[in-house]
N, C-alpha and C positions, 0 to 999 in steps of 0.2 A: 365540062371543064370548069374547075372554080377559079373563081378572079383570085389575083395576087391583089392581098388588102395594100393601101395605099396609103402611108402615114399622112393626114391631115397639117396643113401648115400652123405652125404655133398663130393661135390668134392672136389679132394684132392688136385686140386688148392689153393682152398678158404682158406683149412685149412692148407696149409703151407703160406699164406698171413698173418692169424690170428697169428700162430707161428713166422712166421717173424716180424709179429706187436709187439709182446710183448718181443721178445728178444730184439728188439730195445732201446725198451723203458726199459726194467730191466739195458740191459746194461747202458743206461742212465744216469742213474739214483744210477748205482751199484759205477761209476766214481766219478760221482759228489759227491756223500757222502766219497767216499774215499778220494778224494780231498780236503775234508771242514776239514777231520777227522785225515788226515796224521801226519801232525805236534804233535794234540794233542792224537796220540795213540801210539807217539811213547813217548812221555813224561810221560804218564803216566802206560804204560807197564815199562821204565826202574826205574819208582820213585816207582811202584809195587814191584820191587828187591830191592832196595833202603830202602823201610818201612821195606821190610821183614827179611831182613838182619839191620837192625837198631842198633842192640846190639853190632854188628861186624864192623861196620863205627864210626870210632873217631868225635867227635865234633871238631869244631875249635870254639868256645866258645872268644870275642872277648865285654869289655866292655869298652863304654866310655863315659865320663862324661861333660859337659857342663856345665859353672855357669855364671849367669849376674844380674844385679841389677836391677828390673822393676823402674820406672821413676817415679817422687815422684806426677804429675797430675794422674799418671794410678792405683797409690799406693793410691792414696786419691778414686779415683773414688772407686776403690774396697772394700772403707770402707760403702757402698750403697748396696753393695751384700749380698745376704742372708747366713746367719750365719751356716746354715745346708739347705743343697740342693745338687741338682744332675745337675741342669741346669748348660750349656755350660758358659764359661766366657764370659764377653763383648767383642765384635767384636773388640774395640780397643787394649784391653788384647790380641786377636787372631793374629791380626795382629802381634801387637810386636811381638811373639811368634814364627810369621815366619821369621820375619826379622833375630832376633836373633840366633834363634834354627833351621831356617829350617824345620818345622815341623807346620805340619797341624790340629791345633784344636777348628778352627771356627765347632760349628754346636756339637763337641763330648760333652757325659755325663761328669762329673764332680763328688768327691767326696770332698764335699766342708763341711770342720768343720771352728769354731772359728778361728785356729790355723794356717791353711792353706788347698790352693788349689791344689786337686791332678787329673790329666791327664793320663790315662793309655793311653799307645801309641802302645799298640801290631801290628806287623807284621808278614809277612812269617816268617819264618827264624831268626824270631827273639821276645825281648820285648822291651818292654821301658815305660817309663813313664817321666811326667813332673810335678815338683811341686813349688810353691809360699809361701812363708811363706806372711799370709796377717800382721804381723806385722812390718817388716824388709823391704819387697818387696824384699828379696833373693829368684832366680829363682836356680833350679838345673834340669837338663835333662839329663837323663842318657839311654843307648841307650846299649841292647845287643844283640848281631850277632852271630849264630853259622854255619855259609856257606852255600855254596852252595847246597849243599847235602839237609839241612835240608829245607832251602827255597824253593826246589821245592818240599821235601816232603810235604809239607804244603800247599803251590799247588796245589797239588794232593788228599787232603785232603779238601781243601776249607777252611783251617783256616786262618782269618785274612785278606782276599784277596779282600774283598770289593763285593761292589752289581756286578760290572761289570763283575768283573771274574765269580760271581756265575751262572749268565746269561750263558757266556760263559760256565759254565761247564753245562746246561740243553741242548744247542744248541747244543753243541756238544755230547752227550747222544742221541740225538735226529737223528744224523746224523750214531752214532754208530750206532742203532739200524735200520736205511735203510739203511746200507750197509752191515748187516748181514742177512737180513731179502731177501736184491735182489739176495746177495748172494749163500743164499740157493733155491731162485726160479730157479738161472741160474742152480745150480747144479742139482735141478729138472730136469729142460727138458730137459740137457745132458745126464741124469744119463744113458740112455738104450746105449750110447755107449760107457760110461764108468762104468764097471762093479761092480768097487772096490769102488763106487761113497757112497752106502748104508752102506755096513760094516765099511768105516770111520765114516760115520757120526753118527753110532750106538756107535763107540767105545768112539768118542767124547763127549757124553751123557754119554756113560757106566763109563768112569772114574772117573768125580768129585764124581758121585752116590757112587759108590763101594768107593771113599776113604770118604765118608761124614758119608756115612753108620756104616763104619768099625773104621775107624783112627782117627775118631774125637768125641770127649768122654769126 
């Protein structure tokens, strides 16, 4: 009668090779997203207390006004412009615009009546707006700030902050989630010589549950 061969257990070289391999690499990889993420978890963990506390934070509420006279060739050009439109003013209109105001509104929508040209100018932290009377060519720019507080709430929120920032807040989402994600691998394959490794990480589940379930209504 021939023996039934008996597959050998993987030696337990190999598999603390495989274990070595992969702690490497989680650790890796646990770094570098922490790295990329530092800056922007700590900004938005303290603008998290910030929002939530909102009611309890004073504004510094801060407006200011700007006035000039558009120039009587740019005041002509714009009698060419369409009488009801959303389209951005003429590049030469933008330009002034910056010269004068400091402010950027080559490319923005427009609420453009008979009467005059209106520029909403929102930012973090703040609003504004710029308007043209198309009869007169009286510019007014008026600009309001309520701090620092509210700027980075607003940040943190993604209001008003342009494409680049919004990038920024996907990449870094992206970074949050590998380095919570290596995180809990590395706690994995620690966990048997750390005991208390499961019970935390249940209770850290266990509590939004229990207060979403119960306290929120």
């Amino acid at each position: 009668m021939t023996e039934t061969a008996v597959p050998s257990p993987k030696p337990k070289k190999a598999l603390n090779a495989t274990r070595s391999f992969w702690l490497k690499q989680l650790h890796q990889w646990h770094w570098i997203s922490a790295a990329v993420s530092l800056v922007g978890l700590l900004l938005f963990a303290v603008t998290g207390i910030t929002l939530n506390h909102a009611a309890q934070i004073p504004g510094q509420v801060e407006t200011v006004e700007a006035t000039a006279v558009l120039p009587a060739p740019l005041l002509e050009r714009l009698s060419t412009f369409p009488q009801e439109t959303t389209d951005p003013v003429p590049d030469a209109v933008a330009r002034w615009a910056s010269d004068q105001f400091k402010v950027q509104i080559a490319g923005r929508p427009t609420e453009t009546t008979p009467e005059e040209i209106y520029v909403a100018l929102a930012e973090p932290g703040g609003d504004g707006w710029l308007t043209i009377d198309r009869a007169t060519g009286d510019a007014l720019r008026e600009r309001t700030t309520r701090g620092w507080i509210a700027y980075l709430n607003d940040l943190h929120k993604g209001r008003n902050a342009g494409k680049v920032w919004f990038w920024f807040i996907d990449v870094f989402a992206v970074a949050c989630v590998i380095f919570a994600v290596t995180g809990f691998a590395l706690t994995w394959m620690h966990a048997k010589q750390r005991p208390s490794t499961w019970p935390l990480l249940g209770l850290g589940v266990l509590i939004p549950v229990i207060i979403a379930l119960i306290f929120i209504h």
